[in-house]
N, C-alpha and C positions, 0 to 999 in steps of 0.2 A: 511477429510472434503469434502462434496459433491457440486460440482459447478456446478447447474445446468444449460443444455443447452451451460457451456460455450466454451465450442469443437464442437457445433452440426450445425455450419453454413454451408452453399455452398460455398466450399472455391474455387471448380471450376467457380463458377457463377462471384465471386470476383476478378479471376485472367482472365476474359475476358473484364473486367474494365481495368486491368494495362496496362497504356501505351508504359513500358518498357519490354523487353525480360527480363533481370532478374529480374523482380517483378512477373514474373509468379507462380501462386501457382500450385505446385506437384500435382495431383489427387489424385497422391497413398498415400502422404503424410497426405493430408486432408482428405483421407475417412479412416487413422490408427488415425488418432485426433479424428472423431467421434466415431469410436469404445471405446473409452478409455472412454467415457461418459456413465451414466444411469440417467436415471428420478428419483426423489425421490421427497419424502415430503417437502416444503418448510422449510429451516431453518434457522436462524440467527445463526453466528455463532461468538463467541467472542475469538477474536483471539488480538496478541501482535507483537507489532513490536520487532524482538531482540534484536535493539539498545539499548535496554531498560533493557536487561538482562547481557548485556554483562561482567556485574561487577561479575558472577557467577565464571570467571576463571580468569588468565593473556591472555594477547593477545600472550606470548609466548605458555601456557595450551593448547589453541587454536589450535593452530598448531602442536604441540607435540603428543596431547591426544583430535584428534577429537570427539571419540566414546565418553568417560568418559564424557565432554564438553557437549557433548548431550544430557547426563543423568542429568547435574547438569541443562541445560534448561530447560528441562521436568519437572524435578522438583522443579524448581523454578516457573516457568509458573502456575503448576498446584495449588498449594501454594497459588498462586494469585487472581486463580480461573477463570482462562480462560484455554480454549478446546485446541488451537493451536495457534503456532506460527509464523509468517513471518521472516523467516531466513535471515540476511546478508548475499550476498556471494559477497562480492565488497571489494574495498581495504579498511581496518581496518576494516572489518567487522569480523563476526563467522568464513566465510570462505573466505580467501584467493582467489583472480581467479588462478594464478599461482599453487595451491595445490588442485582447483576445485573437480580433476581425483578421488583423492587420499582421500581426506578427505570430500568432500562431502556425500558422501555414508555412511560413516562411521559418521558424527554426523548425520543423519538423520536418521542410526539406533539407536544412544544412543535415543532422542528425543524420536522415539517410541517405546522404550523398557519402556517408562512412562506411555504410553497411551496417551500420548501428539500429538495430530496431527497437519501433519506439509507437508502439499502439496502447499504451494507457498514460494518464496524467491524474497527477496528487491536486487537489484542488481545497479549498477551506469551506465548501458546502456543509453544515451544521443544520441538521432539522428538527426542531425542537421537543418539547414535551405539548404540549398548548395544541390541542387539536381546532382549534380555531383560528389560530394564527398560521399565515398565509402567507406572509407580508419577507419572509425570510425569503422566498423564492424570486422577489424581484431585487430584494438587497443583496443578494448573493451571488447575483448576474448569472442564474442557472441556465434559464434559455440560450442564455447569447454566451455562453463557455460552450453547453454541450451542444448546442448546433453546429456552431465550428469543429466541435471536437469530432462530432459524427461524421462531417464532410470531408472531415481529412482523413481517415483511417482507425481512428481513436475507437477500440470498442470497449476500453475498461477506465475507469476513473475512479479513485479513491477519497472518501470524507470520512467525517470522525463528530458522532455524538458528541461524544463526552465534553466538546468544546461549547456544547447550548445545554446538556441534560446532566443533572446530576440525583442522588434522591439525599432528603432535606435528613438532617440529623433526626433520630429520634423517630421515622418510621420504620412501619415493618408491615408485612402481609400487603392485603389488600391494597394499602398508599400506597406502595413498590407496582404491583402491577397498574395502577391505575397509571400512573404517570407514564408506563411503558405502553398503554393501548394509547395513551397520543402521540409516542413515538410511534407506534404503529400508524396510524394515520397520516401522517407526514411523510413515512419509507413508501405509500403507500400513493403519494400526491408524487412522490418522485420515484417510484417505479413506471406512472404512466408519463412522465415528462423522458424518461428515458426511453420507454418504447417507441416515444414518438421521433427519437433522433436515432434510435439504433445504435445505443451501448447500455451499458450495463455498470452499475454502482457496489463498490464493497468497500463497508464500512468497515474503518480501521478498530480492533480492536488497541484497547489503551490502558495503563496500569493506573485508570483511577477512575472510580464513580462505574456508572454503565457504560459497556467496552473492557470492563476488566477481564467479567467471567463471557465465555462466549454465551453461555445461556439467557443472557440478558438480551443480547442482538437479536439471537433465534426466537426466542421468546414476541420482539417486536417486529419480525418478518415472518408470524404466523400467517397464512391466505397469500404471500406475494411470491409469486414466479422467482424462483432466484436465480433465473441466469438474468434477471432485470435489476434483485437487489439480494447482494449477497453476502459475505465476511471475507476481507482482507486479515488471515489470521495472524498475528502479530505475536511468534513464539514466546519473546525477548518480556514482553508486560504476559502474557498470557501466566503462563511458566513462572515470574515469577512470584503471582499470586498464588498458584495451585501446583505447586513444583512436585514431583514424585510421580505418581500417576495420576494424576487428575487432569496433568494439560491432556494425556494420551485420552481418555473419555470424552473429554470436548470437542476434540481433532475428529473423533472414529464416531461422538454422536451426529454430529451438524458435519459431516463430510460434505453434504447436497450443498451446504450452504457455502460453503468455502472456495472461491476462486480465485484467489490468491494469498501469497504466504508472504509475509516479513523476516526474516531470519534474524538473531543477535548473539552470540554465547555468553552465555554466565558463568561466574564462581559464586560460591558460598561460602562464606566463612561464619564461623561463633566467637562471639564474644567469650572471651577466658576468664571473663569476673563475671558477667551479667547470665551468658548462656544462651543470648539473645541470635538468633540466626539472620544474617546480610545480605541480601543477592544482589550482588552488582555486576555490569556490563563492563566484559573484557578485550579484549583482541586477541581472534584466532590464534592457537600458537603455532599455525603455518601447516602446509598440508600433510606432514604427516603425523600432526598429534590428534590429541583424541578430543580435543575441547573442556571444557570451564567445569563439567562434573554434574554441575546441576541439567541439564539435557541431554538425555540419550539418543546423540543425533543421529544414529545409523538405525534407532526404532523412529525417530521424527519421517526419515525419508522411507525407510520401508513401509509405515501405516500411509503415507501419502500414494503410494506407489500402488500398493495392495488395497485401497481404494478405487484408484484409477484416477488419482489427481494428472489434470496435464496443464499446467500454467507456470508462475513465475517463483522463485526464489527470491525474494528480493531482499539484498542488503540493506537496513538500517545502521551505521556508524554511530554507535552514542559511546563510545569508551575513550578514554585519556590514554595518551602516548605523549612520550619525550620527541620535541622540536631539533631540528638543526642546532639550537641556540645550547640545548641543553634544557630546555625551560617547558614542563609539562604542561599541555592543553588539550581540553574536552574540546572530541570532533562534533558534538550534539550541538550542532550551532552553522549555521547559515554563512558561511565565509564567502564575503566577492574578494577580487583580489586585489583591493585595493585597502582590504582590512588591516590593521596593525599586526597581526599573526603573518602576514604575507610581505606588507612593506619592511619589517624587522628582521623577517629572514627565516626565524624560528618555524614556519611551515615556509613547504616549497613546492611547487608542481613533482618533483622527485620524491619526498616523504610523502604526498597525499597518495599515489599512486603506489607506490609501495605499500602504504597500508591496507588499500582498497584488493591490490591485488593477494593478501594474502587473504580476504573476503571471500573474494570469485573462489581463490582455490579452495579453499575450506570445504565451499558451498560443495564442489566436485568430488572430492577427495572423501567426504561423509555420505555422498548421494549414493554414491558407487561401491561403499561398505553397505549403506543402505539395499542395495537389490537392483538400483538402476545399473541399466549397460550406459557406459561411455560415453557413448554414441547416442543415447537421449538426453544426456545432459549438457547444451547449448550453451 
C-alpha cells in the first residue's frame, strides 16, 4: 500500500522546534524515511483492522506458526474483499511484543504470500501527559516493535492516547492545554524514535477524553513533521461526538494531519419520552444502501478526495449481528477461534466474512458516490 507523502516531511526543520535535546530528530534518519517514499496515483485503499481476524487461528497458533497465521490472514482478508490489513502487534494481539524479532517477519511474510498487503500495524504505544516521564518508551517495547516494523516494510503504525491521557473532572482553560503541551513532548520524543526507523505514527482518535475532538491531537502535534506523527481519523467516535457538521470542519481543518481513516456507520435514534439522542454502531445495509443517517458518507469520501487524501479506509467492526445459533453478539471483541462464540457454532468463518464483506463493499460503493473512480479504490 502506497502512503503518499507520508515519510516526505522536513524532519530537520521539526527537530529545530524541540525544545528538548532528546527530541532532536536524526538528519540522517529523516532523509532514510524520505527515501522509502514515491509519488503515486491517488488511492483509497480498503484495509481491516486484525482484530477482526483474529478468530482465523488460536492465540496459541499465533505464536507457534506465525508464517501459516499469515496465510490464513490473507486469506481470510481477501475473502472479505479488502486489499490489506492493519496488523496487531501489542499484547493479545497477531503479534506478541516479546516475539516482535522472531515472528513478525515471518507473519508479514505468510500475509504476503496472499497478495494481501500489509505495511501498517495497530500497536498499544500510549504516550502520556507527564513531560518527564520517559520510562513509557522502554515499557512499551517501542524500539524493538518499530525497528522490526521499519525492516520489514511497515511505514505506518497506529497508538491511541486516550489509553494514558485523560483531563481530570473540573478543569478547564489553561489545565486542558497544560496537560496537552506534555502530550506534546512525548508525540514529540516519538516523532524522532520514528525518524530514526523510518515510519510514521497516527494516533487513533477515540470517543473519550483526548482523541474525541480531533482538535486535541492537532493541538499536541503543533511543531512536529506529520508525516512522522499524525491522526488516524476514527469517523465512527469522531462523528459521534460532533455529528452534523462538525466531524466535516475537523476532517477539512487537520487534513495535513490525517493519514489514515477508520470507517464505522451509525444510526441515531431519540428517546420518545426523554428526547435524549443515541448514536450507536450499525452494520452497513450492503452496497447499495445509503448508510446509518448520521454520516454523509459520499461528503466523508468526496472532502477526502478533494483534499488529496491517498491512504487507507480502514474497517473497524464494533456492531452486533445475530449468530448461526440465532443468539446476538457484539463483533467489538478480540475472537481466536477457539472462543466460545466459535466452539458453539453461533459464529463461523462463513458469518465472519460475510459481515466483513458487506464492510469492503460499503467502503466502495460510498467512495464512488463520493467522486472516486473505481479504479482508485483497491
Amino acid at each position: 500500500m502506497e502512503r503518499r507523502n507520508f515519510l516526505s516531511g522536513a524532519a530537520a526543520a521539526a527537530a529545530a522546534a524541540l525544545a528538548v535535546k532528546e527530541a532532536a530528530f536524526p538528519a540522517a534518519a529523516a532523509a532514510q524515511a524520505r527515501s522509502k517514499t514515491r509519488e503515486v496515483g491517488q488511492q483509497l485503499v480498503t484495509q481491516l483492522w486484525s482484530r477482526h481476524l483474529q478468530w482465523v487461528s488460536t492465540k496459541s497458533e499465533a505464536a507457534s506458526d506465525p508464517y501459516g497465521t499469515g496465510v490464513k490472514i490473507g486469506e481470510a482478508l481477501r475473502a472479505a474483499g479488502y486489499a490489506a490489513v492493519d496488523l496487531t502487534v501489542r499484547s493479545d494481539g497477531h503479534v506478541e511484543p516479546a516475539l516482535v524479532t522472531t515472528n513478525l517477519p515471518l507473519m508479514l511474510n505468510g500475509i504476503r504470500s496472499t497478495g494481501a498487503i500489509c505495511d501498517m500495524i495497530g500497536t498499544n504505544f500510549a504516550p502520556p501527559a507527564d513531560p518527564a516521564n520517559t520510562a513509557w518508551i522502554g515499557s512499551q517495547s517501542v524500539h524493538e516493535i518499530l525497528s522490526v516494523a521499519g525492516a520489514n516494510g511497515i511505514k505506518m503504525y497506529r497508538f491511541n492516547n486516550s489509553g494514558a491521557v485523560s483531563f481530570p473532572a473540573n478543569t478547564f482553560g489553561e489545565q486542558m492545554a497544560s496537560l496537552l503541551d506534555g502530550v506534546r513532548l512525548n508525540h514529540r520524543r516519538l516523532a524522532a524514535i520514528n525518524a530514526q526507523y523510518g515510519v510514521g505514527g497516527v494516533a487513533h482518535t477515540h470517543g473519550s477524553n483526548i482523541g474525541t475532538s480531533v482538535y486535541d491531537y492537532a493541538y499536541s502535534m503543533q511543531g512536529i513533521d506529520p508525516s512522522l506523527i499524525g491522526i488516524n481519523l476514527a469517523i465512527g467516535h469522531t462523528a459521534t461526538a460532533a455529528p452534523g457538521t462538525m466531524w466535516q470542519m475537523e476532517l477539512r481543518r487537520h487534513m495535513p494531519y490525517i493519514k489514515c481513516t477508520a470507517v464505522e456507520d451509525l444510526a441515531a435514534t431519540v428517546n420518545a419520552t426523554t428526547g435524549a439522542l443515541s448514536i450507536s454502531r450499525i452494520q452497513p445495509p450492503g452496497a447499495t444502501g445509503t448508510g446509518g443517517g448520521v454520516i454523509n458518507w459520499a461528503t466523508f469520501y468526496s472532502l477526502l478526495r478533494l483534499a488529496g487524501y491517498s491512504g487507507a479506509a480502514e474497517s473497524q467492526i464494533e456492531y452486533t449481528i445475530t449468530g448461526a445459533n440465532g443468539t446476538s453478539v457484539s463483533l467489538n471483541s478480540a475472537f481466536w477461534a477457539d472462543n466460545a462464540q466459535f466452539t458453539s457454532g453461533n459464529l463461523t468463518p462463513a458469518v465472519m466474512v460475510g459481515a466483513m464483506k458487506k464492510d469492503s463493499d460499503f467502503i466502495r460503493q460510498r467512495a464512488v458516490a463520493g467522486g472516486w473512480a473505481a479504479a482508485q479504490v483497491i
